[in-house]
Steps between C-alpha positions, in 0.01 A plus 500: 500500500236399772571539887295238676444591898308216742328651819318334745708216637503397824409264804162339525347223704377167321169516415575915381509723222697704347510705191828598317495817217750487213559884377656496172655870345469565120183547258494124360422308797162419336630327219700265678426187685540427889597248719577472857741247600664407825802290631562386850783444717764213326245461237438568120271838379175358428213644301220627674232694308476656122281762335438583187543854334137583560471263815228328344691188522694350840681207575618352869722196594273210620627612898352851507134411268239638691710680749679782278379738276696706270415841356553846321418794494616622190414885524714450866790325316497245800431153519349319834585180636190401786586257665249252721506281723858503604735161568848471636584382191448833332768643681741656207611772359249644200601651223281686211659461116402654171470357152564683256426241197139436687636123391239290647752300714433628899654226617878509414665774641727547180189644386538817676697832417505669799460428884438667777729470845221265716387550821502253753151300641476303766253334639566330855271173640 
């Protein structure tokens, strides 16, 4: 069993940034993939950012390309979330997830084997 635990939430101005940590417990968090993922008021969770095993390899929805980054830190068993460039629109709550299977497939949230709680962002115009 993983425990998943996002920190770093909280109210920025447009234009911002903001950096979120995902602490995950156990000693296999660096064989799984992770993915961030958020879902804002009245609408569906949406993917957000992947990462590999090694985090040699990352993925972002078209919105946050060149705005986000995603990271780990492997020896820290956390994964980062950096976050650019703030809109409105990124208002949500973020959550971290695990993949056990390392399947390839950041996008779909059925992916995922474990989640973490979220914590809220929001960014104000």
């Amino acid at each position: 069993q993983v425990q998943l635990v996002e920190s770093g939430g909280g109210l920025v101005q447009a234009g911002g940034s903001m950096r979120l940590s995902c602490a995950a417990s156990g000693r296999t968090f660096s064989t799984y993939a992770m993915g961030w993922f958020r879902q804002a008021p009245g609408k569906e969770r949406e993917f957000v950012a992947g990462i590999n095993w090694s985090g040699s390899s990352t993925y972002y929805v078209d919105s946050v390309k060149g705005r986000f980054t995603i990271s780990r830190d492997n020896a820290k068993n956390t994964v980062y979330l950096q976050m650019n460039s703030l809109k409105p629109e990124d208002t949500a709550v973020y959550y971290c997830a695990a993949d056990r299977q390392n399947s390839g497939t950041y996008y779909y949230a059925l992916t995922y084997d474990y989640w973490g709680q979220g914590t809220q962002v929001t960014v104000s115009s």
